[in-house]
Backbone as a chain_set.jsonl record, in Angstrom:
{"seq": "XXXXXXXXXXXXXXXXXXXXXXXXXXXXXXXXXXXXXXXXXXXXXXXXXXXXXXXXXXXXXXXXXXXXXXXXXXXXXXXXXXXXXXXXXXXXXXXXXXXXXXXXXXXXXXXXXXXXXXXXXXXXXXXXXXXXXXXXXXXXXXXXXXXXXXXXXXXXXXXXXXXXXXXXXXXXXXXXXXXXX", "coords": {"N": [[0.812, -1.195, 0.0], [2.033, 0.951, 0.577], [3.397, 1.988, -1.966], [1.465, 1.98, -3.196], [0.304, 4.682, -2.42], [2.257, 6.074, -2.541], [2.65, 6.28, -5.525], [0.05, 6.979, -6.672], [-1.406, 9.293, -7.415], [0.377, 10.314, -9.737], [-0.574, 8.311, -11.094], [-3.252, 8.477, -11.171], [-3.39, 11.207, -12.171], [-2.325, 10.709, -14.978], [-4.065, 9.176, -16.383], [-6.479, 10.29, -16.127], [-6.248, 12.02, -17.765], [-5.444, 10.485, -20.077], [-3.131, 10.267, -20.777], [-1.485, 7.863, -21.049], [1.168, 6.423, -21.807], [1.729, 3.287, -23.241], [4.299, 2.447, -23.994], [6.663, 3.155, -22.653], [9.006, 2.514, -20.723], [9.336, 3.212, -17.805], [6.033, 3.936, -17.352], [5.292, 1.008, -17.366], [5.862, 0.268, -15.557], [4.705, 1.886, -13.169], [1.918, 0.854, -14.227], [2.052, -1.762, -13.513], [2.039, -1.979, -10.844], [0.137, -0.463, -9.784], [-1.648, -2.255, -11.073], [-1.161, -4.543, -9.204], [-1.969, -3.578, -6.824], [-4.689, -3.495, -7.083], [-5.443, -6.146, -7.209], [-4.495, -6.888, -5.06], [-6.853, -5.691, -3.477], [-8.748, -6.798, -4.11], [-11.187, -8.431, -2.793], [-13.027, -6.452, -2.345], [-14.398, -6.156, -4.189], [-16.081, -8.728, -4.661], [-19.066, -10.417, -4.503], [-21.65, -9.569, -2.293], [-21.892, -10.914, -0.277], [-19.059, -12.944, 0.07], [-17.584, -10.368, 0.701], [-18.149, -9.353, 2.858], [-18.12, -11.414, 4.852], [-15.314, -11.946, 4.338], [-14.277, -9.266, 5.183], [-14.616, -9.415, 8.007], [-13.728, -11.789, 8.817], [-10.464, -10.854, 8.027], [-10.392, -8.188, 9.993], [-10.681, -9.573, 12.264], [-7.919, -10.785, 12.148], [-6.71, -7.976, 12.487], [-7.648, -7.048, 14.783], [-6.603, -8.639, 16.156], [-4.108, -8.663, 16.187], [-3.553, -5.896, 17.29], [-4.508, -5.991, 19.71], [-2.395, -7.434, 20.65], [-0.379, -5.64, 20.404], [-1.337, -3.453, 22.05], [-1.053, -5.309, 24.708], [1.637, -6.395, 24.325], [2.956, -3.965, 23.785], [2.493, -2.368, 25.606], [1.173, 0.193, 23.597], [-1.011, 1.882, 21.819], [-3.238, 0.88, 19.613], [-3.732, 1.563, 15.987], [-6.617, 2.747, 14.665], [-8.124, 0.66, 12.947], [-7.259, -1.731, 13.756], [-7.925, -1.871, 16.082], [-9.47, -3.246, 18.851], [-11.379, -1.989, 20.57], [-12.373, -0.427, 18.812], [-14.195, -1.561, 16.743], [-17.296, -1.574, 16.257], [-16.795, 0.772, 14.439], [-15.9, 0.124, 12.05], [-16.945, -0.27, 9.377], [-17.622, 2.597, 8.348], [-14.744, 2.654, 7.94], [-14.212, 1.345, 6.334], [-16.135, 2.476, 4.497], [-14.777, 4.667, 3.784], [-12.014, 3.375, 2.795], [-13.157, 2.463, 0.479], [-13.61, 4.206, -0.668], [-11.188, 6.252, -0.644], [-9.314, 4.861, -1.487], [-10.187, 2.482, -3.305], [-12.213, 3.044, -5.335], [-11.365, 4.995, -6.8], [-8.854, 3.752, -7.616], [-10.168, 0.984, -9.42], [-11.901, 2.829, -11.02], [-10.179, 4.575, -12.51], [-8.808, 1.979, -13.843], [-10.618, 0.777, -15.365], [-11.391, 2.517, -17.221], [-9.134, 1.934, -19.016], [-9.287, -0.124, -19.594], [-11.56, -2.334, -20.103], [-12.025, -4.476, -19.25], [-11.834, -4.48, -16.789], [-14.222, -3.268, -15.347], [-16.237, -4.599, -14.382], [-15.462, -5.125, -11.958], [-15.361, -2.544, -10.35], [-17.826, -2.099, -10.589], [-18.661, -4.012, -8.707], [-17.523, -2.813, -6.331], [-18.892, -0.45, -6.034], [-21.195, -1.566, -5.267], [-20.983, -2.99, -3.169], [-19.512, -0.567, -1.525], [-22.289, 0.5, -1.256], [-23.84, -1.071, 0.549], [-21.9, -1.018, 3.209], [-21.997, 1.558, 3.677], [-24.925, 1.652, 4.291], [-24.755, -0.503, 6.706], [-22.977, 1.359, 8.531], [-24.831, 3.083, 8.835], [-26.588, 1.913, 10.307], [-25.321, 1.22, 12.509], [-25.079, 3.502, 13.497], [-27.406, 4.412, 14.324], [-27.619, 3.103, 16.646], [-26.991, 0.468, 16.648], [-25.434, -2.246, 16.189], [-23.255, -4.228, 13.519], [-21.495, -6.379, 14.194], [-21.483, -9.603, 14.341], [-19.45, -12.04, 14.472], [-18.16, -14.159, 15.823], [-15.39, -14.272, 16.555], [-14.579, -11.671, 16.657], [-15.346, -10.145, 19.107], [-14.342, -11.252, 21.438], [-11.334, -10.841, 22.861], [-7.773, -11.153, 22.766], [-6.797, -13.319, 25.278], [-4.608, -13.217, 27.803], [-2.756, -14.95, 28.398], [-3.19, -16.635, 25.957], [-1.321, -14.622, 24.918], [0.897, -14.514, 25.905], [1.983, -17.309, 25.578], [2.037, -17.002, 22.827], [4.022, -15.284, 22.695], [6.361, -17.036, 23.81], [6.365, -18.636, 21.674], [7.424, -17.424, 19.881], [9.673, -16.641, 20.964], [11.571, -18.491, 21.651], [11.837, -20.452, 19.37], [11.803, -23.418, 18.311], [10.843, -26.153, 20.577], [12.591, -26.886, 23.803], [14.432, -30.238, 23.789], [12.893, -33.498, 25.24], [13.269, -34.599, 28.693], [15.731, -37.079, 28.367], [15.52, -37.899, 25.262], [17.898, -37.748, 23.053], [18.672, -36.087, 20.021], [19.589, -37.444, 17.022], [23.145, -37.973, 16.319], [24.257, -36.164, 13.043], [24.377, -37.819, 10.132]], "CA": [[0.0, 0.0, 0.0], [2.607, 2.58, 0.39], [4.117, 2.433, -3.466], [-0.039, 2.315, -4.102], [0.206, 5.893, -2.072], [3.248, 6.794, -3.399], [2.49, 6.625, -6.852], [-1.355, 6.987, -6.957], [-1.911, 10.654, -7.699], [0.68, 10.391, -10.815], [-1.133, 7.626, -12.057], [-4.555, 8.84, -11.779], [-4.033, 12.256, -13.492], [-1.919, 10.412, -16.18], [-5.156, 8.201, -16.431], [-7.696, 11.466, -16.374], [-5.428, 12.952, -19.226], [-5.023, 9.974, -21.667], [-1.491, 10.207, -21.238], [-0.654, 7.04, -20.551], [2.302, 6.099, -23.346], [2.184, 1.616, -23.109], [5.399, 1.587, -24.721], [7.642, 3.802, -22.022], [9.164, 1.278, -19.418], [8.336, 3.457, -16.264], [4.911, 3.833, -17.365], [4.796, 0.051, -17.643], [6.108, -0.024, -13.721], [3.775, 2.126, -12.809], [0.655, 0.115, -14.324], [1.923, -3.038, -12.76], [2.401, -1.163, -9.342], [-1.385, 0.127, -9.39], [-2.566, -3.696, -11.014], [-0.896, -5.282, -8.248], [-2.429, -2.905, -5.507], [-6.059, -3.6, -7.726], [-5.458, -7.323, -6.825], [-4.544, -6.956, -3.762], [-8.013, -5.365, -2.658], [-9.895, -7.293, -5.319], [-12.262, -8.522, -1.838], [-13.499, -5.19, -1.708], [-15.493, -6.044, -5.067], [-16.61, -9.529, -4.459], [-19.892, -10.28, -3.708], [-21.004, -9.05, -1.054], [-21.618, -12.479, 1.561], [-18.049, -12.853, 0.315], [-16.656, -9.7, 0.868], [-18.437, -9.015, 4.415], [-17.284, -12.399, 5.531], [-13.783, -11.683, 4.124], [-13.831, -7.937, 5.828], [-15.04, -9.843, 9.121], [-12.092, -12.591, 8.844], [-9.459, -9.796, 7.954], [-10.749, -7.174, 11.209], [-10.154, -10.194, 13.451], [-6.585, -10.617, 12.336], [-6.418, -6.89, 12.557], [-7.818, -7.211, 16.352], [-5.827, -9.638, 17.113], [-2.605, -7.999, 16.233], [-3.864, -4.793, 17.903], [-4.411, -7.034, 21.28], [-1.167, -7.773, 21.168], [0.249, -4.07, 20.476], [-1.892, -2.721, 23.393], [-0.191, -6.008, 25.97], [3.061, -6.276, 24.617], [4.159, -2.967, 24.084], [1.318, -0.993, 25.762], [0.641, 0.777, 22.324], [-2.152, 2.233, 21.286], [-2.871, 0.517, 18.466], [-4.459, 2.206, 15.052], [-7.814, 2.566, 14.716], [-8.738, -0.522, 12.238], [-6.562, -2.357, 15.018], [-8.551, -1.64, 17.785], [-11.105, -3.823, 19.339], [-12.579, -1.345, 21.244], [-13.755, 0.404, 18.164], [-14.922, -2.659, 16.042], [-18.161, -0.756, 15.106], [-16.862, 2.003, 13.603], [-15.37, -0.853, 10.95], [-18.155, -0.258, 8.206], [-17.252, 3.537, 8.363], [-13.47, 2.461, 7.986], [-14.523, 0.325, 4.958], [-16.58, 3.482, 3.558], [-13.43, 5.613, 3.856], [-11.306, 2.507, 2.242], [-13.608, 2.01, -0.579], [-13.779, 6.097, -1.613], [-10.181, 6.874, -1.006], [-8.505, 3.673, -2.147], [-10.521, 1.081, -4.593], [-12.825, 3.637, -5.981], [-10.413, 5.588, -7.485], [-8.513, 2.836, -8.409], [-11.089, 0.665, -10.158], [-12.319, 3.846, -12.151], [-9.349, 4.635, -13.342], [-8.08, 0.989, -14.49], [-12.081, 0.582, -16.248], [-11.541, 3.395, -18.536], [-8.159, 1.772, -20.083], [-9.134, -1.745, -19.392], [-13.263, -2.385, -19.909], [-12.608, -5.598, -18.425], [-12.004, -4.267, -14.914], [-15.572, -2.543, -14.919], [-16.765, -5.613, -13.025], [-14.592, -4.614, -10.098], [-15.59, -1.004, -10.729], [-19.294, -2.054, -10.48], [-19.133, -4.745, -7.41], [-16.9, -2.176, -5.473], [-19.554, 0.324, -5.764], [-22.5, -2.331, -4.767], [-20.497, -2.974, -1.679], [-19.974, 0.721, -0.738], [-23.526, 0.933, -0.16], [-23.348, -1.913, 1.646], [-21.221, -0.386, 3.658], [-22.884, 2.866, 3.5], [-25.851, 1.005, 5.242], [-24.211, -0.826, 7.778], [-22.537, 2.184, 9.011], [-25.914, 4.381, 9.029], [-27.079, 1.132, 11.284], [-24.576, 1.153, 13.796], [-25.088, 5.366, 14.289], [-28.283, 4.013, 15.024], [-27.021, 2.118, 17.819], [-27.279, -1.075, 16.248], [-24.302, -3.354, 15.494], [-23.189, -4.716, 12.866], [-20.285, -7.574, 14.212], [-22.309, -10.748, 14.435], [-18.449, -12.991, 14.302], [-17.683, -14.632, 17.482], [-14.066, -14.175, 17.263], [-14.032, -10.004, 17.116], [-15.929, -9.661, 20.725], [-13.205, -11.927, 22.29], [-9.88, -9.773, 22.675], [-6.754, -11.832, 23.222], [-6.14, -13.223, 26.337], [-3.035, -12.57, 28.372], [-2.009, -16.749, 28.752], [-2.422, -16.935, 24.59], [-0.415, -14.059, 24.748], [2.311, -15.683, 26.47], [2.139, -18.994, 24.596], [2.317, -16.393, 21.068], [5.541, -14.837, 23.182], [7.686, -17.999, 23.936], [7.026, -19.903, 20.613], [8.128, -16.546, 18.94], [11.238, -15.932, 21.377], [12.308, -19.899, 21.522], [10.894, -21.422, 18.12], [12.235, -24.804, 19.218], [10.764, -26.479, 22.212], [13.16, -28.543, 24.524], [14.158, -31.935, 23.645], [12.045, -33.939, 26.35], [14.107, -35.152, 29.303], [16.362, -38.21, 28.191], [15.551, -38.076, 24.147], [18.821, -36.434, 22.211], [18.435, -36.325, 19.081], [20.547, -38.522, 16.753], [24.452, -37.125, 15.326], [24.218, -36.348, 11.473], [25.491, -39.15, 9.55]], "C": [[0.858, 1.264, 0.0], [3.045, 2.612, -0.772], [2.499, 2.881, -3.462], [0.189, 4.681, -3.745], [0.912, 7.475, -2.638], [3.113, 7.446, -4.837], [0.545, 7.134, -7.529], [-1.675, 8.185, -7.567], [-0.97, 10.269, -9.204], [-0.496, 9.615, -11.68], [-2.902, 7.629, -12.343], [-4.83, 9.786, -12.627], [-3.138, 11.562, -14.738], [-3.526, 9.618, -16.769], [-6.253, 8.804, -16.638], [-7.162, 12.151, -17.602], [-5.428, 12.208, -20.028], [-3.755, 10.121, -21.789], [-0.643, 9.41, -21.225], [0.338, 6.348, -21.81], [2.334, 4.003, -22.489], [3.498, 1.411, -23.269], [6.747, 2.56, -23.622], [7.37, 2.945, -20.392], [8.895, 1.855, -17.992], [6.595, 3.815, -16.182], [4.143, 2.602, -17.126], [4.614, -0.587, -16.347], [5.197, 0.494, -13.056], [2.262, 1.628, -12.307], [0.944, -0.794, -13.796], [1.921, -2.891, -11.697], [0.517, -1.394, -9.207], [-2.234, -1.476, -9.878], [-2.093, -4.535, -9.483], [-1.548, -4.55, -6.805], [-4.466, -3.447, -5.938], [-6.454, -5.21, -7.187], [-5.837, -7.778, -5.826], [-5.658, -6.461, -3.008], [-8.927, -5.431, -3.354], [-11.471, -7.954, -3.759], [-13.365, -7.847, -1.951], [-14.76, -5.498, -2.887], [-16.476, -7.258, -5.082], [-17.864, -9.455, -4.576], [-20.622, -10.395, -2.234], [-21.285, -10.422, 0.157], [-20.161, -12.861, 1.255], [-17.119, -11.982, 0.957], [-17.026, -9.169, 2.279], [-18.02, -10.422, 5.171], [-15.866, -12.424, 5.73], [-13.205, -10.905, 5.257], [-13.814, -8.046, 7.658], [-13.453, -10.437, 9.709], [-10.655, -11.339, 9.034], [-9.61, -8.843, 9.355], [-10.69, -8.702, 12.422], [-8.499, -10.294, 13.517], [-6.098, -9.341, 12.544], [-6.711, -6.592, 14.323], [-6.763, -7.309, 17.185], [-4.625, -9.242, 17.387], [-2.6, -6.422, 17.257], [-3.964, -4.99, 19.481], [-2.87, -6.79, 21.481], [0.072, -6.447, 21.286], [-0.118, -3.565, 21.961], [-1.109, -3.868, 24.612], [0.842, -6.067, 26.178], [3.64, -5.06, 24.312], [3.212, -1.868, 24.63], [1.66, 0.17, 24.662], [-1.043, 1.082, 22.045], [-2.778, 1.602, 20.258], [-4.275, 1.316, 17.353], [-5.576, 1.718, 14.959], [-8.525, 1.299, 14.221], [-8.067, -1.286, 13.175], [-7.248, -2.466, 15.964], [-9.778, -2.381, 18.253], [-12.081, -3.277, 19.377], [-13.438, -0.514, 20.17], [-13.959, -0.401, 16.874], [-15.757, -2.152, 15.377], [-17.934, 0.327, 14.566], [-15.681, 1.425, 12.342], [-16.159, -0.43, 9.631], [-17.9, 1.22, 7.735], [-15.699, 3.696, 7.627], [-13.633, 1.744, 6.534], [-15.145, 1.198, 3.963], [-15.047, 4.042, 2.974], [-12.674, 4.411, 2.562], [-11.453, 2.799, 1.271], [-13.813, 3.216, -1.582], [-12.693, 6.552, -1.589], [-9.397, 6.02, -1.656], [-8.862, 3.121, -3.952], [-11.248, 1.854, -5.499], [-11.646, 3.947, -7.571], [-9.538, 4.957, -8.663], [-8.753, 2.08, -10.127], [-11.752, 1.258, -11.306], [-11.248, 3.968, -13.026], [-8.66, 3.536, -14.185], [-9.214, 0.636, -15.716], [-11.875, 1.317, -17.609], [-10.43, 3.092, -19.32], [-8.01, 0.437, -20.14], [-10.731, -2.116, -19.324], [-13.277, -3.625, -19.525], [-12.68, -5.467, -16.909], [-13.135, -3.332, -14.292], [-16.507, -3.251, -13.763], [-16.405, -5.296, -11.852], [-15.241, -3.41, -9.568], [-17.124, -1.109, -9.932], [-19.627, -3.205, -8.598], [-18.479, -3.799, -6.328], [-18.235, -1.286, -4.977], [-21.333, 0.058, -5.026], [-21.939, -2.38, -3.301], [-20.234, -1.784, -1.058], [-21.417, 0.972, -0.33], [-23.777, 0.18, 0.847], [-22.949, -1.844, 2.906], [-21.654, 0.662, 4.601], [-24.054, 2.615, 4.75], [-25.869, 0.588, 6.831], [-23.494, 0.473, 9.016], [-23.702, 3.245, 9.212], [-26.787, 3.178, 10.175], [-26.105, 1.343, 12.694], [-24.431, 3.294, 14.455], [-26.62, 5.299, 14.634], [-28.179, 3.297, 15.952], [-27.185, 0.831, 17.784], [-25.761, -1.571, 16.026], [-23.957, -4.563, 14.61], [-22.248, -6.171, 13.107], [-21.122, -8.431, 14.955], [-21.085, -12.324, 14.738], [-18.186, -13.377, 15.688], [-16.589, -14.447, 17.757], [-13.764, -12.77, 17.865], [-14.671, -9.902, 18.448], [-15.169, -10.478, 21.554], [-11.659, -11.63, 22.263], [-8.555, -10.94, 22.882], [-6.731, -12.154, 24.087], [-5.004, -13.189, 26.415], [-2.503, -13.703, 28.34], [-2.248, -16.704, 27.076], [-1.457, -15.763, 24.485], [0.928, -14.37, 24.895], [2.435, -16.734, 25.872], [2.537, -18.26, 23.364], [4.244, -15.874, 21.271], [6.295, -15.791, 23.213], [7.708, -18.829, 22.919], [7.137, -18.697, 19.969], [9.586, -16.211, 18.967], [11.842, -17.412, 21.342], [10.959, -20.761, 20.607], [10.852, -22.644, 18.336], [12.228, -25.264, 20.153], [12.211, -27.681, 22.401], [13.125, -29.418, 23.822], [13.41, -32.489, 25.044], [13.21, -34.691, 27.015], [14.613, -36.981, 28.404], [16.24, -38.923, 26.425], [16.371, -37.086, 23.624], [18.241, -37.172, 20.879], [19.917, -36.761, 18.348], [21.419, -37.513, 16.151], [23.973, -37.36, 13.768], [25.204, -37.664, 10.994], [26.669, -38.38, 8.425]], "O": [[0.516, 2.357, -0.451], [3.278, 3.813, -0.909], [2.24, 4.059, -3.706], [0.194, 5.602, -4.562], [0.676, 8.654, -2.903], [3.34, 8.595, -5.218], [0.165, 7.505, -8.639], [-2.445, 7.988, -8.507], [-1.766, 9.822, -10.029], [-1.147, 10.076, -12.617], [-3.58, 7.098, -13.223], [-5.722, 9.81, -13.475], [-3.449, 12.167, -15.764], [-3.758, 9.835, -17.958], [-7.14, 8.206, -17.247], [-7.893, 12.829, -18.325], [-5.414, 12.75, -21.134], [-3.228, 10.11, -22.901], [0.567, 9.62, -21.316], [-0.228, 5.736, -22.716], [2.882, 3.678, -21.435], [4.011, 0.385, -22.822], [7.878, 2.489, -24.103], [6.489, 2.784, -19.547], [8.349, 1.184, -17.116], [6.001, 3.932, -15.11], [2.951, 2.59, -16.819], [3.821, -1.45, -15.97], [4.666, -0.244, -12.227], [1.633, 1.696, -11.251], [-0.073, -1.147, -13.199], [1.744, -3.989, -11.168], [-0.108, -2.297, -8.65], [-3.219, -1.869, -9.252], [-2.966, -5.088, -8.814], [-1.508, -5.195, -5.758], [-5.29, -3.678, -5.054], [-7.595, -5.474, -6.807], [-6.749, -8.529, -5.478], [-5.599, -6.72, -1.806], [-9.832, -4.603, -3.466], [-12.656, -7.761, -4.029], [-14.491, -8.306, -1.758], [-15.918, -5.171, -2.628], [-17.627, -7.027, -5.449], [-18.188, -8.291, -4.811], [-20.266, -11.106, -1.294], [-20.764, -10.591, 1.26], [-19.676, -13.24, 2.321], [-16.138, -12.365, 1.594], [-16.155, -8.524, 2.861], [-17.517, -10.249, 6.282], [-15.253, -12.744, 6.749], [-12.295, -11.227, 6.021], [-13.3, -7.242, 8.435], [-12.568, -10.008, 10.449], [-10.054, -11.115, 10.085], [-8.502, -8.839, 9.892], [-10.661, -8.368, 13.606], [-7.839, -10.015, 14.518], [-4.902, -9.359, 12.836], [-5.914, -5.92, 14.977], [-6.234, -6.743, 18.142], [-4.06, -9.354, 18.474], [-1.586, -6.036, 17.837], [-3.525, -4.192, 20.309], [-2.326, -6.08, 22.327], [1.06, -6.37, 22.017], [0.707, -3.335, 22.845], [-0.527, -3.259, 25.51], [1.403, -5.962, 27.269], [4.848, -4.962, 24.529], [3.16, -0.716, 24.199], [2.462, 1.043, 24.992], [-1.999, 0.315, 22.157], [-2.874, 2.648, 19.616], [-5.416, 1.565, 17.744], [-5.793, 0.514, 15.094], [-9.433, 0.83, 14.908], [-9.084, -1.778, 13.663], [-7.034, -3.376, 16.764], [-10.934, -2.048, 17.99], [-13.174, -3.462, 18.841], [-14.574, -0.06, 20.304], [-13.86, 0.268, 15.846], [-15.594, -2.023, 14.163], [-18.899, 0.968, 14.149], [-14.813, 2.139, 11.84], [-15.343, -0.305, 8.718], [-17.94, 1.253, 6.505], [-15.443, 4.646, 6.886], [-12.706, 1.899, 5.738], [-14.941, 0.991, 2.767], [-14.464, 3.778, 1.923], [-12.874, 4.716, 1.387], [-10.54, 3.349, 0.654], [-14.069, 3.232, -2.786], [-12.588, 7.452, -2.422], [-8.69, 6.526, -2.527], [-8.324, 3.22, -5.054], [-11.062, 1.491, -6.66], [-11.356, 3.437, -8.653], [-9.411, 5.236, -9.855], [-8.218, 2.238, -11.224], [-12.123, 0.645, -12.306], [-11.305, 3.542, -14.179], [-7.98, 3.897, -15.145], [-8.837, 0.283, -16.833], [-12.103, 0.89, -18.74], [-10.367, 3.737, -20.366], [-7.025, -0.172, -20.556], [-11.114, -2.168, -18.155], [-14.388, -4.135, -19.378], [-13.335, -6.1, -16.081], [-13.109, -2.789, -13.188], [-17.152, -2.834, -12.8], [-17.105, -5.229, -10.842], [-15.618, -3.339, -8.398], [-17.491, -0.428, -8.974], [-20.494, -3.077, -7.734], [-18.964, -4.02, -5.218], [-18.63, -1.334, -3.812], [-22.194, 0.811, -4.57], [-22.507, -1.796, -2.378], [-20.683, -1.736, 0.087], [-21.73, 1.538, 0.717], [-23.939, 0.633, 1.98], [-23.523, -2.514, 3.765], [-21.68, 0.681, 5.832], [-24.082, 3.197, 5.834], [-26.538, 1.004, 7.777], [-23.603, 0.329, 10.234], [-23.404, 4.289, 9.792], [-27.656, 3.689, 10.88], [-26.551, 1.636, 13.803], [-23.916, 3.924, 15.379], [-27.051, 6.252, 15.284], [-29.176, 2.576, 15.968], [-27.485, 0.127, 18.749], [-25.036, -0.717, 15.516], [-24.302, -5.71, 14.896], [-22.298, -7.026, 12.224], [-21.494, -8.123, 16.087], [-21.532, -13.414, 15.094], [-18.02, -12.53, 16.566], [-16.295, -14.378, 18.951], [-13.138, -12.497, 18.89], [-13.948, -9.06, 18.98], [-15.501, -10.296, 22.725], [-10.899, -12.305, 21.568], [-9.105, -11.853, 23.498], [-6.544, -11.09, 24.677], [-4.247, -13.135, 25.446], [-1.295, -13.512, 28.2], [-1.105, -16.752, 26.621], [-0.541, -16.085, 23.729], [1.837, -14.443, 24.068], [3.635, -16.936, 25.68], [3.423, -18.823, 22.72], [5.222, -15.989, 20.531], [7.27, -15.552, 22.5], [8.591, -19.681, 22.825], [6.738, -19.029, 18.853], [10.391, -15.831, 18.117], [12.95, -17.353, 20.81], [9.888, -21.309, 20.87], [9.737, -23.097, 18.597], [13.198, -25.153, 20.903], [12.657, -28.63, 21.756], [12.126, -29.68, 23.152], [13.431, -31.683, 25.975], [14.032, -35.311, 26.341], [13.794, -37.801, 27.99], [16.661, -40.05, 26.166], [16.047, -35.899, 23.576], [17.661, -38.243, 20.695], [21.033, -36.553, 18.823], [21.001, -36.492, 15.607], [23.462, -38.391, 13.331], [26.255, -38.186, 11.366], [27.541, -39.06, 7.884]]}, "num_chains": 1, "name": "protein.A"}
C-alpha cells in the first residue's frame, strides 16, 4: 500500500489525461504497481456475503494484532486495530472504498473495460457499507463474528511470546536427538 500511495496521484491524473504512453518502461512499472495494488483489494469487489465475511475474517486478524500491540508494548494501536472500536469498521470500509478502490477501479475501467466488473461490485459494496454504518449510528451493530468480541487473552499471549522468542521447544528429558550421519 505505500508504493499504491506513493504513486497513486501520478497515475490517476496520467489516467484522467489519456497520457498514458504503453510503450515507455516506467509507465509500464507504474501500471503493474497500481494492477498489483487492484489485486490486492480485489475482496473489496466480491460479492457481497463474500466480501463481508472476508472484511469480518481480515478485522479479526487486525484485532488480534492490535491485542497484542496494546499487551506487549502498551501501544495504542491504530484505529482498524482496535477492538474497542470494532463498530466504527463499516465507516473504515466506507473511507477505504472512496479513497482507495474507488479511485482505483475507475481509473483501471476506462483503459481496461474488463475491470468494470470490479468497478461495479466495489460500488455495490460501498452501499453496503454505506448502510451498515448508518445502522450502527443508530445504535445497532453490525459484528455478528464470534471471534471479534473476544480480545486476546493474556495466557495466549504468552504462549504467542515464547514460541516466537524460543521457536524450538526442549528436547524432552532423556531423548537427544541422533548425530548427522
Amino acid at each position: 500500500m505505500a508504493m499504491y500511495f506513493k504513486k497513486k496521484n501520478t497515475f490517476l491524473e496520467l489516467s484522467d489525461n489519456g497520457e498514458f504512453d504503453w510503450q515507455s518502461e516506467d509507465k509500464k512499472q507504474l501500471l503493474c504497481g497500481m494492477m498489483m495494488t487492484a489485486c490486492d483489494v480485489s475482496a473489496i469487489a466480491k460479492p457481497w456475503e463474500v466480501q463481508h465475511k472476508t472484511a469480518k475474517l481480515v478485522a479479526d486478524e487486525f484485532f488480534e494484532q492490535g491485542d497484542l500491540e496494546r499487551l506487549q508494548l502498551n501501544e495504542q494501536p491504530m484505529a482498524m486495530m482496535d477492538r474497542e472500536k470494532k463498530d466504527e469498521l463499516p465507516k473504515m470500509q466506507v473511507g477505504f472504498i472512496e479513497v482507495i478502490c474507488l479511485p482505483l477501479y475507475k481509473a483501471l475501467s476506462e483503459s481496461f473495460p474488463w475491470v468494470k466488473p470490479l468497478l461495479d461490485g466495489c460500488r455495490r459494496n460501498l452501499e453496503q457499507w454505506k448502510r451498515l454504518a448508518e445502522q450502527v449510528d443508530m445504535g445497532l451493530t453490525w459484528i455478528d463474528h464470534e471471534f471479534i468480541e473476544k480480545p486476546v487473552e493474556r495466557n495466549k499471549l504468552e504462549v504467542i511470546s515464547k514460541i516466537t522468542l524460543n521457536p524450538k521447544p526442549p528436547a524432552p528429558p532423556g531423548n537427544f536427538p541422533s548425530p548427522p550421519k
